[in-house]
LOTI-640683 format. One record per residue (C-alpha): residue number from 0; residue in one letter; x, y, z. Coordinates in nm, 2 decimals. Example, Ala and Ser with C-alpha at 12.3 -4.5 7.8 and 13.67 -1.06 7.14 Angstrom:
% residues 2
  nuti  lumke      px      py      pz
     0      a    1.23   -0.45    0.78
     1      s    1.37   -0.11    0.71
This chain:
% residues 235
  nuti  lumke      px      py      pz
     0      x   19.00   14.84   11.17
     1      x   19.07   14.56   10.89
     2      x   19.01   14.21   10.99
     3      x   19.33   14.14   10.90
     4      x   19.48   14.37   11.16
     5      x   19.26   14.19   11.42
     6      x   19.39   13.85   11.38
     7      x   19.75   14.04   11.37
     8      x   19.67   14.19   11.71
     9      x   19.48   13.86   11.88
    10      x   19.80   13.69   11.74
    11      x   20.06   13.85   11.91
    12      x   19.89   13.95   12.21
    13      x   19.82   13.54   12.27
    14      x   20.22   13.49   12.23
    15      x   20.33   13.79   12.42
    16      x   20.07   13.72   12.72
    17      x   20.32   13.30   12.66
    18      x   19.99   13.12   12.60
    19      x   20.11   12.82   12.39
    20      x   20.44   12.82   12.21
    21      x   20.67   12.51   12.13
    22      x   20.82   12.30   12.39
    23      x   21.20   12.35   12.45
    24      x   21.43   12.05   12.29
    25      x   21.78   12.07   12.42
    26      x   22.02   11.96   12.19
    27      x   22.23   11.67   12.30
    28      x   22.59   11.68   12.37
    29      x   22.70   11.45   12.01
    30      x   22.42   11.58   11.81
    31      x   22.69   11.84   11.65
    32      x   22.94   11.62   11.59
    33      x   22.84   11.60   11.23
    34      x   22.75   11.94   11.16
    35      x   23.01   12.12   10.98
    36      x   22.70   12.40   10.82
    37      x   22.42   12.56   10.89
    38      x   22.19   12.74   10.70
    39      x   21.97   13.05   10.84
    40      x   21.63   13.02   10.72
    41      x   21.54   13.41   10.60
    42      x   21.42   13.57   10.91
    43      x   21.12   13.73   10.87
    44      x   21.01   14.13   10.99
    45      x   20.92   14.11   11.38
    46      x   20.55   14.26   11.50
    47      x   20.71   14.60   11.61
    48      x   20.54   14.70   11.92
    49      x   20.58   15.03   12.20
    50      x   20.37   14.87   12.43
    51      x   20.25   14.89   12.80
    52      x   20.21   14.49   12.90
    53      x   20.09   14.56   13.29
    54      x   19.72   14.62   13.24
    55      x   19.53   14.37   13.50
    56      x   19.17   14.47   13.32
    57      x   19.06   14.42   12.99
    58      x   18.94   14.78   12.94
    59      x   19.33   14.94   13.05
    60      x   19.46   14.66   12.78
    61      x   19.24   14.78   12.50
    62      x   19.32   15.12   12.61
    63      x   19.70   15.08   12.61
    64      x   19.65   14.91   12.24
    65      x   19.47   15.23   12.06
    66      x   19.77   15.40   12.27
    67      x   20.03   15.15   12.14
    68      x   19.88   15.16   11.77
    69      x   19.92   15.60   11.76
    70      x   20.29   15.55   11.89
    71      x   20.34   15.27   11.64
    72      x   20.42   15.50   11.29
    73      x   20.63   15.77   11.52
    74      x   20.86   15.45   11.67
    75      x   20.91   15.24   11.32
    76      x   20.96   15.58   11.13
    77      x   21.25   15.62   11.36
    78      x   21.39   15.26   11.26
    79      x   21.31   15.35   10.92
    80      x   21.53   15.68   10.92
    81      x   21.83   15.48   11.11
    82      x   21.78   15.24   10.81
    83      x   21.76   14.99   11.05
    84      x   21.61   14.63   11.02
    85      x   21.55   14.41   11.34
    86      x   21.55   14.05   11.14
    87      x   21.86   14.21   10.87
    88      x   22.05   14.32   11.18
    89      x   21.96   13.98   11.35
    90      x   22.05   13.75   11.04
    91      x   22.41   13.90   11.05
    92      x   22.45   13.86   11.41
    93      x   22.33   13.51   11.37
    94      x   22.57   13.44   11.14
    95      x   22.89   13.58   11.30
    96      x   22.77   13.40   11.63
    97      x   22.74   13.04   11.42
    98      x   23.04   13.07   11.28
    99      x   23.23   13.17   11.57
   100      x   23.05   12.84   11.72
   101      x   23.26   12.66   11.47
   102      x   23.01   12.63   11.17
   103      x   23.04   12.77   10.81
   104      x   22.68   12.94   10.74
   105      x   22.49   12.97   10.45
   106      x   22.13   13.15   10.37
   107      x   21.85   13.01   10.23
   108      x   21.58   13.28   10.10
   109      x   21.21   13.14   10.22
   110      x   20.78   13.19   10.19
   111      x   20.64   13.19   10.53
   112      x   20.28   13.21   10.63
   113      x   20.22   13.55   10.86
   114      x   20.11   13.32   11.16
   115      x   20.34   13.08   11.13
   116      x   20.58   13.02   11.38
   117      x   20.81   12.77   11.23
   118      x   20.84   12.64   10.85
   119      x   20.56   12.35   10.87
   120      x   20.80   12.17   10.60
   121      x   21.18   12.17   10.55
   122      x   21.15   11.87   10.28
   123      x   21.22   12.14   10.00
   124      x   21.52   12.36   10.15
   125      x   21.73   12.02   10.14
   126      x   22.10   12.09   10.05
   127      x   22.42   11.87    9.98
   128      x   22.67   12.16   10.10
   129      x   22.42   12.20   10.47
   130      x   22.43   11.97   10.71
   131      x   22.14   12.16   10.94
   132      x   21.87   12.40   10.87
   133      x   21.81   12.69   11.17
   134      x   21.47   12.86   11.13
   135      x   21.45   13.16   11.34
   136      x   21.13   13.38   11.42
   137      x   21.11   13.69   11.64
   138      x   20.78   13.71   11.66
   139      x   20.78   14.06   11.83
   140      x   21.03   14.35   11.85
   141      x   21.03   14.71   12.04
   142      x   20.99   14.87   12.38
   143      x   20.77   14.72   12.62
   144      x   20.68   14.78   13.04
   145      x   20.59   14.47   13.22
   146      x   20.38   14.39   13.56
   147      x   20.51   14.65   13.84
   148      x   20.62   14.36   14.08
   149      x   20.82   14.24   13.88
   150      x   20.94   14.59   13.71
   151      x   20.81   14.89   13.66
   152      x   21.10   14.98   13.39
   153      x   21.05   15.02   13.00
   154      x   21.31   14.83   12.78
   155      x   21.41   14.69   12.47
   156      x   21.23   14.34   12.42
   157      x   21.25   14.06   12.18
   158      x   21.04   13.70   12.16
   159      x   21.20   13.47   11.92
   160      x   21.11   13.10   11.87
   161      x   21.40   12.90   11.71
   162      x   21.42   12.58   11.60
   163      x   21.76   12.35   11.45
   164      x   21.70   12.08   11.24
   165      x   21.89   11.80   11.00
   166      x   21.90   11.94   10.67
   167      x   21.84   11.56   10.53
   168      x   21.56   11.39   10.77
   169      x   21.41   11.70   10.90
   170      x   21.43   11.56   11.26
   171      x   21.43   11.88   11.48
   172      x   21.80   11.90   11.69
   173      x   21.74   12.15   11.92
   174      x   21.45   12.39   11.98
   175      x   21.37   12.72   12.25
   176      x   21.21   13.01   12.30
   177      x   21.39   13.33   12.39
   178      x   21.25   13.62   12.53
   179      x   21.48   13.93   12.61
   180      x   21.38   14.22   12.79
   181      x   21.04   14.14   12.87
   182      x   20.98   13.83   13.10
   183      x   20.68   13.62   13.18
   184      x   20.67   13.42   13.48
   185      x   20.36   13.19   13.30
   186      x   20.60   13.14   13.04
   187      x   20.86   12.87   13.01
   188      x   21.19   13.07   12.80
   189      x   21.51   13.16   12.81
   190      x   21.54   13.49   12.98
   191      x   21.78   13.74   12.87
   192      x   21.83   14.09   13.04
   193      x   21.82   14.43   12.89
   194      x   22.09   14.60   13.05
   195      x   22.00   14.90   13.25
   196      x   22.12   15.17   13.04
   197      x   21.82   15.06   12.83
   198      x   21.58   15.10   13.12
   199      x   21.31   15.35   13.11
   200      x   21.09   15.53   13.33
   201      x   20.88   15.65   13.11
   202      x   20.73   15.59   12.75
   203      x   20.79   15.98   12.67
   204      x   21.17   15.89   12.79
   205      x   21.27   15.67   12.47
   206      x   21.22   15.90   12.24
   207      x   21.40   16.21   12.44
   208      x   21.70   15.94   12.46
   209      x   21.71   15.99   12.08
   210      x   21.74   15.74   11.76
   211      x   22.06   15.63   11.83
   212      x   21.97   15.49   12.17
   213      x   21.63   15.35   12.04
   214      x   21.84   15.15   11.79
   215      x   22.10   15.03   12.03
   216      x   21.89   14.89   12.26
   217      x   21.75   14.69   11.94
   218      x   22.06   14.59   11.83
   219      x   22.13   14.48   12.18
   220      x   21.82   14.25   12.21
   221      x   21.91   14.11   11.79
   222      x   22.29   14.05   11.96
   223      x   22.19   13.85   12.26
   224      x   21.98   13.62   12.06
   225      x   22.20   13.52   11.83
   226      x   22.52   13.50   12.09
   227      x   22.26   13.23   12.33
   228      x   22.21   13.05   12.03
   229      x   22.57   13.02   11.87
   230      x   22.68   12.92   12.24
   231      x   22.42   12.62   12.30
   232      x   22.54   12.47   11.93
   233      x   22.87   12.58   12.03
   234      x   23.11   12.27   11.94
């Protein structure tokens, strides 16, 4: 295995298991008075996982990984053959949600570093025509099972950081983590449910649902997102 694919791994497994992530900032009741636009930040490609999250011993986890990494090509060569693209299909949700809030939206194309979480600059992305920047990462994407007390159902998941800031100071508006589908109790997020007709008994059971079901359930996650976050900036 590369060494890059190790620091990939270690990477996402510390986020998914909710070790460390940004503190939530709640945006305060005027802060939108002034906002008029926003600008999405280019959303970058999710971790795409099919992964089994209750293993209590190291040895199941690194089992369930070589599992999760053989299922891995058969899963995104579905999404690849429904032509469908998590952060694409978010980005337009996004924007349908902000300007439903009452915003015109732009985009802005961006570089990102693979590990980075949120833009560690916004200094260059300044804009006359944006009055606030919204940077956006879903760090994973896919079908995961969690701990059996809490449920012992696969579903569509999602874990996306997002972060609102003044296009002309920088100074950060309103910031939260979302996770959808999969829950952590050690984890301080929003929690958004996957509604049961994405629930799962089985692994073997998301593919015999078919493409089209895989996809929804995707879509569904990417459409929650967006709608939580167009309703907290709501004006």
């Amino acid at each position: 295995m590369k060494i890059r694919n190790i620091v990939l791994w270690g990477f996402v497994a510390i986020i998914s298991l909710g070790c460390g992530g940004p503190s939530s900032i709640m945006i305060k009741p005027d802060a939108t008075k002034n906002i008029r636009s926003i600008a999405i930040l280019e959303i970058k490609q999710p971790f795409y996982q099919m992964m089994d999250l209750s293993s209590a011993t190291p040895w199941g986890a690194i089992s369930e990984q070589n599992r999760a990494k053989e299922i891995k090509p058969k899963f995104v060569g579905i999404l690849k053959k429904e032509k469908f693209s998590f952060n694409k299909y978010l980005t337009n949700e996004l924007h349908k949600s902000l300007r439903k809030a009452g915003y015109k939206t732009y985009a802005i194309k961006v570089k990102r570093d693979e590990k980075e979480i949120f833009l560690k600059s916004y200094a260059k992305y300044k804009s006359a025509k944006v009055d606030a920047l919204l940077d956006l990462t879903p760090v994973s994407a896919g079908y995961v099972v969690q701990q059996p007390m809490i449920s012992s159902f696969w579903r569509p998941e999602t874990k996306a950081f997002v972060r609102l800031v003044n296009a002309r100071d920088g100074a950060i508006l309103y910031q939260d983590t979302l996770m959808y589908g999969y829950h952590n109790t050690f984890m301080s997020a929003v929690d958004l449910d996957a509604p049961k007709k994405f629930h799962f008994e089985e692994r073997e059971d998301i593919f015999k649902a078919g493409n089209k079901v895989i996809v929804n359930g995707l879509k569904d996650a990417a459409t929650q997102v967006a709608a939580y976050i167009g309703k907290q900036l709501e004006k």
